[in-house]
C-alpha positions in Angstrom: 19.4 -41.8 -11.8 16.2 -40.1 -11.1 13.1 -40.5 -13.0 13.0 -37.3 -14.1 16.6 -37.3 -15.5 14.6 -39.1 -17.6 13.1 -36.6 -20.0 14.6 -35.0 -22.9 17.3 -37.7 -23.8 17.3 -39.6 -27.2 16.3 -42.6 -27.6 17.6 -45.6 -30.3 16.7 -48.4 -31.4 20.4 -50.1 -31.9 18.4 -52.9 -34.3 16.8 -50.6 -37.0 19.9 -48.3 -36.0 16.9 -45.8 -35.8 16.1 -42.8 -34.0 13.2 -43.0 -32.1 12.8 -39.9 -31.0 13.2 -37.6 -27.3 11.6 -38.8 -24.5 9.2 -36.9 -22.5 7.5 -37.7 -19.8 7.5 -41.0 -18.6 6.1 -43.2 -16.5 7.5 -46.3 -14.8 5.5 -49.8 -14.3 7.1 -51.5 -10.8 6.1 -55.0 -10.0 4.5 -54.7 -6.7 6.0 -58.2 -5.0 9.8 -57.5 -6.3 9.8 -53.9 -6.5 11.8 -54.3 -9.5 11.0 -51.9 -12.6 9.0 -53.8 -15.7 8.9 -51.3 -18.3 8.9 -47.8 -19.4 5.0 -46.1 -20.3 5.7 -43.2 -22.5 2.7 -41.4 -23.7 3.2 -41.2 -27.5 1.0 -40.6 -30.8 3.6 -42.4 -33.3 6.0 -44.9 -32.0 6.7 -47.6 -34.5 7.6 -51.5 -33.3 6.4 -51.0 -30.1 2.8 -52.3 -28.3 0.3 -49.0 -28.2 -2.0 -49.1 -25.3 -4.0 -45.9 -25.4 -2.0 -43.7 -26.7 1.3 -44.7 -24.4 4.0 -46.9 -25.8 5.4 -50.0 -23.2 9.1 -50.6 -23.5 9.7 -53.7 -21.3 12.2 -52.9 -19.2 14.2 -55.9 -20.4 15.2 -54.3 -23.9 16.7 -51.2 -22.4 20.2 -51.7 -23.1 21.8 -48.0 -21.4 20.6 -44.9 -20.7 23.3 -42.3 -20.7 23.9 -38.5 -20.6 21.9 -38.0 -23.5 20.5 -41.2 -25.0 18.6 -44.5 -24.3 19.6 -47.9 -26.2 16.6 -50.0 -27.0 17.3 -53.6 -28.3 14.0 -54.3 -29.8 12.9 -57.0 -31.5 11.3 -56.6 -34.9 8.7 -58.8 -33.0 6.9 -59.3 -29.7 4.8 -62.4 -28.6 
């Protein structure tokens, strides 16, 4: 899947059983020694339960359950350390 296959699909939060909302664009954060993807930056105003860092949400990339044809499956804790 491409990045930009990305955009426009739902996402849900299978915990709160929640829609989140559509996602835009997106941004991906790659570890640079194992090339391996860390987490999803999605610019957003209002995102609730997840870390804000200027005005772009992080979804680790480690409570992405499935993307699909139309949606992404977050299993997010109601907490993060």
């Amino acid at each position: 899947m491409k990045l930009s296959e990305l955009g426009g699909k739902e996402i849900v939060d299978v915990n709160r059983a929640e829609r989140l909302g559509i996602l835009g664009q997106t941004d991906l954060e790659i570890n640079e020694q194992t090339g391996q993807i860390e987490a999803l930056i999605i610019p957003s105003l209002k995102w609730f339960g997840f870390r804000k860092q200027g005005g772009e949400v992080r979804v680790p990339w480690k409570h992405i359950k499935k993307i699909g044809a139309d949606m992404i499956i977050l299993d997010f804790p109601d907490e993060e350390d």
